[in-house]
C-alpha positions in Angstrom: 38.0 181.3 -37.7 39.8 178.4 -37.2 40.2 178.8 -33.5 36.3 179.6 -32.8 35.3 176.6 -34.7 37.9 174.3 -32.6 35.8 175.9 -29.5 32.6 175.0 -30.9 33.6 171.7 -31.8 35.5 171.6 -28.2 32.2 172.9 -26.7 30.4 170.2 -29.1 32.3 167.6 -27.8 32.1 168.7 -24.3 28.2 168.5 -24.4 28.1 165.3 -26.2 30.1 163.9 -23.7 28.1 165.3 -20.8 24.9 164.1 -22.4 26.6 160.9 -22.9 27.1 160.9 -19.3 24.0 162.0 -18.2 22.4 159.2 -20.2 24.9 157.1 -18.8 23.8 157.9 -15.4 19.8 158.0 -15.9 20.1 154.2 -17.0 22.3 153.5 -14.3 19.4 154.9 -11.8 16.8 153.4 -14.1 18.9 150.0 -13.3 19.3 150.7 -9.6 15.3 151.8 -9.0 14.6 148.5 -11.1 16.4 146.5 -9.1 15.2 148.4 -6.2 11.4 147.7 -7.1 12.3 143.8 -8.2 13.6 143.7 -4.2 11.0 145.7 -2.8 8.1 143.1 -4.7 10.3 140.2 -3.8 10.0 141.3 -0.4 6.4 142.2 -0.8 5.4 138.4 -2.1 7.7 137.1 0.6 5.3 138.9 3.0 2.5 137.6 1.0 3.7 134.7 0.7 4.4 134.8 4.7 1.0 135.5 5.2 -0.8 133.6 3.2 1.1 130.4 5.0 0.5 132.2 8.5 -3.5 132.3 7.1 -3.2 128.8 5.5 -1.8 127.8 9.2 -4.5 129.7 10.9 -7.2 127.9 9.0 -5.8 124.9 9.0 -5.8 124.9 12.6 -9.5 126.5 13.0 -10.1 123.3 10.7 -8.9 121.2 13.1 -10.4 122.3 15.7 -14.0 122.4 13.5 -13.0 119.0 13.1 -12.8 117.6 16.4 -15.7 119.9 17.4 -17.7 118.1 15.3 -16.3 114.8 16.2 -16.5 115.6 19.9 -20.6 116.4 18.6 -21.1 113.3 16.9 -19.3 111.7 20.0 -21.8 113.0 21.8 -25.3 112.7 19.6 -24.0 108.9 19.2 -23.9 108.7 23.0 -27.4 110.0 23.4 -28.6 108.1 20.5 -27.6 105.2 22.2 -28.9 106.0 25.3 -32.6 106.5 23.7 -31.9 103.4 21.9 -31.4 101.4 25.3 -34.1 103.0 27.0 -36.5 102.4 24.1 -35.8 98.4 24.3 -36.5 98.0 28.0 -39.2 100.2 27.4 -40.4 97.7 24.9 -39.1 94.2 26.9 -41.4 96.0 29.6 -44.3 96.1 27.3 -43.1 92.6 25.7 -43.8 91.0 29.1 -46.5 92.9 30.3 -48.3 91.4 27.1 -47.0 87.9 27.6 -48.2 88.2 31.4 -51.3 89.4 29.7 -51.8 87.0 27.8 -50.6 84.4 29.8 -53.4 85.6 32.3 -56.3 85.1 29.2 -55.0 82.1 28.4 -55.1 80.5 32.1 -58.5 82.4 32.6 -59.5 80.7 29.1 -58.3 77.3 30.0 -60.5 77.6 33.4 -63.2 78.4 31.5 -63.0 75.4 29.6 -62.0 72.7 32.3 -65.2 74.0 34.2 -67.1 73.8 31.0 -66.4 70.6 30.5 -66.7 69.6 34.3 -70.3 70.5 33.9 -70.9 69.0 30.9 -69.7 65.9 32.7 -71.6 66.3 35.0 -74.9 67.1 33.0 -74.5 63.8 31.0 -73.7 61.9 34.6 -76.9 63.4 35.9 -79.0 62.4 32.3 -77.0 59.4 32.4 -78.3 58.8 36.5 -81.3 59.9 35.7 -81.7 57.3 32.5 -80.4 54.4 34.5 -83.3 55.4 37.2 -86.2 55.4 35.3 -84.6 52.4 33.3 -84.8 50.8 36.7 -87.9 51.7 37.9 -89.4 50.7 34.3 -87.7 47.0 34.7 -89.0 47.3 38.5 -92.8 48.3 37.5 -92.5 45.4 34.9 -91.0 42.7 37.3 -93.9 43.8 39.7 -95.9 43.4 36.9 -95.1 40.2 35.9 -94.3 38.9 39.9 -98.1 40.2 39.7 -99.3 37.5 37.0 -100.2 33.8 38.1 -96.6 32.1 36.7 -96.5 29.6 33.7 -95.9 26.1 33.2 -92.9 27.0 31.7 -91.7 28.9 35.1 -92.9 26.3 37.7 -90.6 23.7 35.6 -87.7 26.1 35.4 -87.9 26.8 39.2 -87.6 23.0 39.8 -85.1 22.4 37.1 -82.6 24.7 37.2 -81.2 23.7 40.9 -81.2 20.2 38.6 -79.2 21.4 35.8 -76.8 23.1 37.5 -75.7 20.6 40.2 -75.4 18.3 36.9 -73.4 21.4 35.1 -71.6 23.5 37.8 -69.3 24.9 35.1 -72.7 26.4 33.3 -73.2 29.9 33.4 -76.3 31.4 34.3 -77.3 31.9 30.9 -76.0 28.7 29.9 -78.1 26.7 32.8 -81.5 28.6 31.1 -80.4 28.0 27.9 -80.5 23.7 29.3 -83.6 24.1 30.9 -85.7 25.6 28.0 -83.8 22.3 25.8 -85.0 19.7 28.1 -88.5 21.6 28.0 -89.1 21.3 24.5 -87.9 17.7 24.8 -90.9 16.9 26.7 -94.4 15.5 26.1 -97.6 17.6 27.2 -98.3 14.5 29.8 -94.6 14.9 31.1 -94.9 18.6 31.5 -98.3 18.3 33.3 -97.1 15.7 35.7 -93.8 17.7 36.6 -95.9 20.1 37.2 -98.1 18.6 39.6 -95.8 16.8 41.6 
């Protein structure tokens, strides 16, 4: 009996040993495939990672180029803006100094106007003023006819003879002076040395 239960427990201890083993060698796989699939996604996320800088690269680049697209646009639109905007202010100097010509001409045309205006209102009043001084004329030469008409005064027939009188006395007289003497030395008279002067 002795002998079969040394076998079993040989046997026993055989198969504990094996299974120790076995265990042994299941963790040591477990251990290798971990280490195996830790490499594998540490290759996996280097590729990603790989990638995602290749795309950030790619993007960055398409970015750029976006970039200077637009710039090379707004380049561009400024460029043409600028062109309109030139165009537009010798458009309007054009327009500016086809306005001051313009007016320029209205004013000159205006100022015509107005010298010839005046020019004939110049000349109306010359021709009213001619025409005044005529028939003022021929008033004072139907009233001297008038009066050369009447029979002349006493008064007259002295100051005819007097006045040569007075004004070989007073040569520095005037002629309004020299009547001014004569009518004096008239009223200084008598009515008998008026009527003798008179008809001597």
């Amino acid at each position: 009996m002795s002998a079969i239960k040394a076998i079993i427990n040989t046997k026993k201890s055989r198969m504990s040993q094996e299974e120790k083993d076995l265990k042994m060698e299941v963790k040591a796989q477990e251990r290798v495939a971990k280490k195996e699939q830790a490499k594998k996604e540490k290759e996996v996320a280097k590729e990603q990672a790989k990638k995602d800088k290749e795309a950030a690269k790619e993007q960055a680049k398409k970015d750029k180029e976006v970039a200077k697209e637009q710039v090379k646009k707004d380049k561009e639109a400024a460029k043409e803006q600028a062109k309109k905007d030139k165009e537009a202010a010798v458009e309007q100097a054009k327009k500016d100094k086809e306005t001051a010509k313009e007016q320029a001409k209205k004013d000159k045309e205006a100022a015509k106007e107005q010298a010839k205006k005046e020019k004939d209102e110049k000349k109306k009043d010359a021709k009213e003023q001619a025409k005044k001084e005529k028939e003022e004329k021929k008033k004072a030469s139907k009233e001297q006819t008038k009066k050369e008409k009447r029979p002349p005064n006493n008064y007259i027939v002295f100051a005819k003879k007097y006045r040569d009188v007075v004004k070989s006395e007073h040569p520095e007289f005037s002629f309004g002076e020299i009547s001014k003497e004569v009518g004096r030395r008239w009223k200084e008279m008598s009515a008998e040395e008026k009527e003798a002067i008179i008809k001597n």
